[in-house]
C-alpha positions in Angstrom: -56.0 -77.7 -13.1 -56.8 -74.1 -11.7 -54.1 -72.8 -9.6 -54.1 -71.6 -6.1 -54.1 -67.9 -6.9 -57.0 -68.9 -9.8 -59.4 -70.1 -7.3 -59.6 -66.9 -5.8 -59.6 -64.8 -9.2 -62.6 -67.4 -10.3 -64.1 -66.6 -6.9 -63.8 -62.9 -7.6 -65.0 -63.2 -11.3 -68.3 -65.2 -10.6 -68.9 -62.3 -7.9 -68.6 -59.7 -10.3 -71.2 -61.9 -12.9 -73.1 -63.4 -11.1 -73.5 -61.0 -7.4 -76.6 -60.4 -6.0 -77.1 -57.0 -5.0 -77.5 -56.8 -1.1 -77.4 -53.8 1.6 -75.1 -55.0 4.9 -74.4 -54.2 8.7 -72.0 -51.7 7.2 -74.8 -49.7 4.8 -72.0 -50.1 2.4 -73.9 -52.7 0.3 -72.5 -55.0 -1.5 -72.0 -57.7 -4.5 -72.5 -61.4 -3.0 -73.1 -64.7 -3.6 -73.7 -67.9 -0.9 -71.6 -71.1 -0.7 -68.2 -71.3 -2.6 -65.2 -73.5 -2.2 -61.9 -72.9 -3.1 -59.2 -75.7 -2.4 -54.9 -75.2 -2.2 -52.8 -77.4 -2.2 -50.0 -76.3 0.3 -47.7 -78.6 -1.9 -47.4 -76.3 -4.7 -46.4 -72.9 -2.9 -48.3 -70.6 0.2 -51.3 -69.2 -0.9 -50.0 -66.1 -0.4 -51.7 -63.6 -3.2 -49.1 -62.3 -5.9 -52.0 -59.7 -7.7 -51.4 -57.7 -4.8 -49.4 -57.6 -1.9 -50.5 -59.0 1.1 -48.6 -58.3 4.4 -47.7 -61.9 5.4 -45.9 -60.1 8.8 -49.4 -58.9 9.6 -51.0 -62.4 8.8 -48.2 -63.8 11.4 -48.5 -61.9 14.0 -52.8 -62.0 14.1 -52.6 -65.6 13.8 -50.2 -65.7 17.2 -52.2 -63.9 18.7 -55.3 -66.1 18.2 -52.8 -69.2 19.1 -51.7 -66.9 22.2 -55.8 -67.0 23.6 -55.2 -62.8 23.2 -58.4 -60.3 22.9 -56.5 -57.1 23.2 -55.1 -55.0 20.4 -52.4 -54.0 22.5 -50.2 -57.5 21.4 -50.7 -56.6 17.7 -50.0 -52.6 18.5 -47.0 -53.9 19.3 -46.1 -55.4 16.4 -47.0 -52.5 14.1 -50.6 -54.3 13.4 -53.5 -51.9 12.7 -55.9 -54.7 11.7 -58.2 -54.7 14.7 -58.1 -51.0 15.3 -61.3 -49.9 14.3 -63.8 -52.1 15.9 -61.8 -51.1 19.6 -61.5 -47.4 18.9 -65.1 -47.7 18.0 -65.7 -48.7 21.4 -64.0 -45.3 22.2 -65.2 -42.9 20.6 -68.4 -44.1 21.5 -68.3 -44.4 25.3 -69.1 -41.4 27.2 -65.5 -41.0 28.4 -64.0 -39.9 24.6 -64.1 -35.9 24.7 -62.5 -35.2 21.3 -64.1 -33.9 18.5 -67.8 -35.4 17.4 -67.6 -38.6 15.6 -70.8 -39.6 15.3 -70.8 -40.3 11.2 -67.5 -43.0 12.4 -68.3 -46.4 10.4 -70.9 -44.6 7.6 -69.0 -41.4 6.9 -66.3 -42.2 3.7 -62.6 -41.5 4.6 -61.9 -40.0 1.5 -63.6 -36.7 3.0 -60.5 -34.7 3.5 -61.7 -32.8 6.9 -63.2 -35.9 8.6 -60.0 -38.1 7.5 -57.5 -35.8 9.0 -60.0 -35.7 12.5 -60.5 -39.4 12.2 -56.6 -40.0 11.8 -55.5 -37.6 14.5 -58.1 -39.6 16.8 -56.9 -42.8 16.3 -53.3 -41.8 16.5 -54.0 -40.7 19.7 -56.2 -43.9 20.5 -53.2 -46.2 19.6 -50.7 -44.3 21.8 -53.0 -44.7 24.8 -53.3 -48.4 24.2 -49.7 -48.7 24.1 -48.6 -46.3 27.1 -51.7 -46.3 29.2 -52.8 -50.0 30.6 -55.6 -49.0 32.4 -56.9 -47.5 29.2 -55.8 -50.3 26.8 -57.2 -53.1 29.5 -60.5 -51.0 29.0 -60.8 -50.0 25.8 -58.4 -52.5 23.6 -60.4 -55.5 24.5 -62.3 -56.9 21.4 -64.7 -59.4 24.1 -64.6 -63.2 23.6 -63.0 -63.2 20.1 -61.3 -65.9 18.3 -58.6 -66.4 20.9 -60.7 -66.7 23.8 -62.8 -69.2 22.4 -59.7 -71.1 20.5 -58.0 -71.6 24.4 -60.7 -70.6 26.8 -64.4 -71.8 25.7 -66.3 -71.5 29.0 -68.6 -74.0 29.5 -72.1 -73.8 31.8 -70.0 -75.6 34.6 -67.5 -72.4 34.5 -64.3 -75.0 33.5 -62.5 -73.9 30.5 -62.0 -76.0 27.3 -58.6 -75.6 25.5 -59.5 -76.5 21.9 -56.7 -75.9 19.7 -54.6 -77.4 22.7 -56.7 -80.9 22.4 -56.9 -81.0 18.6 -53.3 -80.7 18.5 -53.4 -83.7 21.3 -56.2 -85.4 19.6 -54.2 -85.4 16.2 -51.0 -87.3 17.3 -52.7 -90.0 19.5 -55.9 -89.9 17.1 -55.0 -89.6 13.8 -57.8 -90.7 11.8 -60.7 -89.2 14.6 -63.4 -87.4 12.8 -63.5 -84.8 15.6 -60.6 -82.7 15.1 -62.7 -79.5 15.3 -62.1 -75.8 16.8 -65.1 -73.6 16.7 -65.2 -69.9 17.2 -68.8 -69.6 17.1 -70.2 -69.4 21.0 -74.0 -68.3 20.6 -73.3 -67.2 24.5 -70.4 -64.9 23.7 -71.5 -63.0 20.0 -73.4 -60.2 22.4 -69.6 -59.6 23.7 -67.6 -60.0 20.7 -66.4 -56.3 19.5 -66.8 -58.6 16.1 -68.7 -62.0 15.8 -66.2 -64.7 13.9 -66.1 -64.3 10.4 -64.2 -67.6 10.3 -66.5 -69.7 12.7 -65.4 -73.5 12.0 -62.5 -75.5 10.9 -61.6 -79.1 11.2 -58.4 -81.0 10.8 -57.9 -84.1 8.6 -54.8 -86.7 8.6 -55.0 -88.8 5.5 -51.1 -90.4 3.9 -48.8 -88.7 6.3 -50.1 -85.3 5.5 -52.7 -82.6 7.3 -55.0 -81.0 5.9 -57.7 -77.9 7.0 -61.4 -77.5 6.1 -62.7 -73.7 7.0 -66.2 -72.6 7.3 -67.1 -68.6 6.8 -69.9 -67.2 7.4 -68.8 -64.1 5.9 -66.1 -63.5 3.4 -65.0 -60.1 2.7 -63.3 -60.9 -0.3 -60.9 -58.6 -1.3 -59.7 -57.1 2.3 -60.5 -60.3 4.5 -60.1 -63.5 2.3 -56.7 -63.2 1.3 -55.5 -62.7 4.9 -57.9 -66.3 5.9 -56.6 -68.0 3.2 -53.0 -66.9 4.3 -53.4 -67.7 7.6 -55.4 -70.6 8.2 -52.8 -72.4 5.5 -50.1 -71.1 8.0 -51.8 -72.3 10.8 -52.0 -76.1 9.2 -48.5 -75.7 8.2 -47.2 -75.3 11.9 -49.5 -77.8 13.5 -48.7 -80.2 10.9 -44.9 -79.3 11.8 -45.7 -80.0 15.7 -47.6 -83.2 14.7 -45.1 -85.0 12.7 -47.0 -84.4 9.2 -46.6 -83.0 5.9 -48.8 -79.7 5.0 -51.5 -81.4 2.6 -54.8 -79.2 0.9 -56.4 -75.8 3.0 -60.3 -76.2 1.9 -61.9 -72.9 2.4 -65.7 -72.6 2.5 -67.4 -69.7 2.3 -71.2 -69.2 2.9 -71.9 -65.3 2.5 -69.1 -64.7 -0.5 -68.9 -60.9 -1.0 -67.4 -57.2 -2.4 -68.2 -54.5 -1.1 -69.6 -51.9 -3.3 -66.3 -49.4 -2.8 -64.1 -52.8 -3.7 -65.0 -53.4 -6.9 -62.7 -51.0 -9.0 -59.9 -52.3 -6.7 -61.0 -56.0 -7.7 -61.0 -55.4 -11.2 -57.8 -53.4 -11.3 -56.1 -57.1 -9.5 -57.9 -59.0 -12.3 -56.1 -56.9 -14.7 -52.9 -58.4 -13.0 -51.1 -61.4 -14.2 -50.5 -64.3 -11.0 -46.9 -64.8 -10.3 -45.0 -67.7 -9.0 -46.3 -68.3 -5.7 -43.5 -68.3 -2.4 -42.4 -70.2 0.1 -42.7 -70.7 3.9 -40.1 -72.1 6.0 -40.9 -72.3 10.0 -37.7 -72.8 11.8 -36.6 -74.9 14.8 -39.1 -77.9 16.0 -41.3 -75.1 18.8 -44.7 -75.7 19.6 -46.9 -74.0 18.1 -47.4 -72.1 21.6 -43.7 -71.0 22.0 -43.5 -69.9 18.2 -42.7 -66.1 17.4 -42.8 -63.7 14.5 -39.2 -64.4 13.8 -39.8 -68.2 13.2 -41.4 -68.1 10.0 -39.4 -67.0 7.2 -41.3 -66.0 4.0 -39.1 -66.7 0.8 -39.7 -65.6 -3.1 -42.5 -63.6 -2.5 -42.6 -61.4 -5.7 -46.3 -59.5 -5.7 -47.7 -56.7 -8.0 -48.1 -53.4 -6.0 -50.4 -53.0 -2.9 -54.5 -52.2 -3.7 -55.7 -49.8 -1.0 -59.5 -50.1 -0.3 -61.5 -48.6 2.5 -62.5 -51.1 5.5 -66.0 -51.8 6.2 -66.7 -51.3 10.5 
């Protein structure tokens, strides 16, 4: 049986083989393939990547701030997460009020150019301390648009009312088990003009089946060695505390991907993590009986989490 941390190595070894070549939003390019599966069961340890560390504080604190309904970068600021930086100070540096130094190569320039690195870094220092102090500033320019949170707790519909998904899947859950409806969806045709990002991770449904809940995922696109290991990460999280709220037991995270892919300045990271031996995979403990709702960072307690070193790689904007 392939282990959890194998179905992402497979995933990353049939890219490598098998990858068409294909140019991107980004002008990066990259290796991809379309439709994959991978399937954990949250039984047998989180899903938490040991061939490289992934932040799990980072993964917490995003993921409450999509339960939270939250568009602005100032929450995760706040919480020492740099995740959603660049597509907002992208917005900046763009607008006609930004009066720093040109920045017109930002998203196709590499930032292993030692001059525009330095300029880049000093501007988004800068950036972040005005979304932190200024709330004028960050109310104009830390908004990301109608991004996973807003349509997780406010779809709008045509009649103006607001739809509370992830509330009434959690409802629909307790009282309906065995419905085949338990879906959230972060894909509002409506709201993509808006979104600083379209979702990446546009569907997921719930599933109740023995006592235990389980997740199915839908991604469009898959940026697999930066993006995937934080969905995979989360989105097992996520089922782990609804479960909690329901009265369940954690059962399988299904992750689908349609557009699978690495981007061309990933792939010597990739190989150096297949180079890497998995290690035992940890634990996740989520204290007291909150709501999902009322949860905070300091609820979830990450144990035996024992990773090789951390893989830098540049972001693709």
């Amino acid at each position: 049986m392939i282990t959890s941390e194998q179905e992402y190595l497979e995933l990353c070894k049939k890219v490598l083989a098998e990858g068409s070549k294909r140019d991107d939003r980004t002008n990066t390019g990259t290796l991809s393939i379309f439709g994959h599966q991978m399937r954990f069961d949250l039984a047998a340890g989180f899903p938490l990547l040991t061939t490289k560390k992934v932040p799990f504080r980072l993964v917490v604190s995003e993921l409450l701030w999509f339960i939270n309904g939250d568009t602005n970068i100032r929450y995760l600021l706040q919480h020492n997460n740099n995740i959603w930086n660049e597509w907002a100070f992208k917005n900046w540096v763009e607008s006609e009020e930004y009066k720093g130094p040109n920045m017109t190569d930002f998203g196709n320039r590499s930032l292993t150019d030692n001059v525009f690195k330095q300029v880049y870094d000093e501007q988004m220092e800068l950036f972040k301390q005005k979304i932190l102090t200024d709330e004028p500033f960050a109310k104009r320019y830390g908004d990301l648009g109608s991004v996973y949170g807003k349509q997780w707790r406010a779809w709008k519909t045509a009649q103006g009312e607001m739809i509370d998904q992830l509330q009434e899947v959690i409802e629909s859950i307790k009282h309906n088990p065995y419905s085949r409806r338990h879906i959230i969806s972060a894909w509002n045709p409506e709201d993509v003009p808006t979104m600083a990002l379209p979702p990446c991770h546009t569907m997921f449904q719930f599933y109740v089946a023995d006592g235990k809940l389980s997740c199915q995922l839908y991604q469009r696109s898959a940026d697999i060695f930066l993006g995937v290991p934080f969905n995979i990460a989360s989105y097992a999280l996520l089922t782990m505390m609804i479960a909690k709220e329901c009265g369940l037991k954690p059962g399988e995270f299904v992750h689908t991907l349609g557009d699978a892919h690495i981007y061309a300045n990933h792939i010597k990271q990739v190989k150096l993590q297949l180079d890497r031996e998995p290690r035992a995979l940890p634990t996740v403990t989520i204290k007291d009986n909150k709501s999902v709702f009322d949860m905070e960072i300091e609820d979830i307690l990450l144990e035996g989490y024992d990773p090789h070193p951390t893989i830098k790689a540049p972001i693709a904007v």
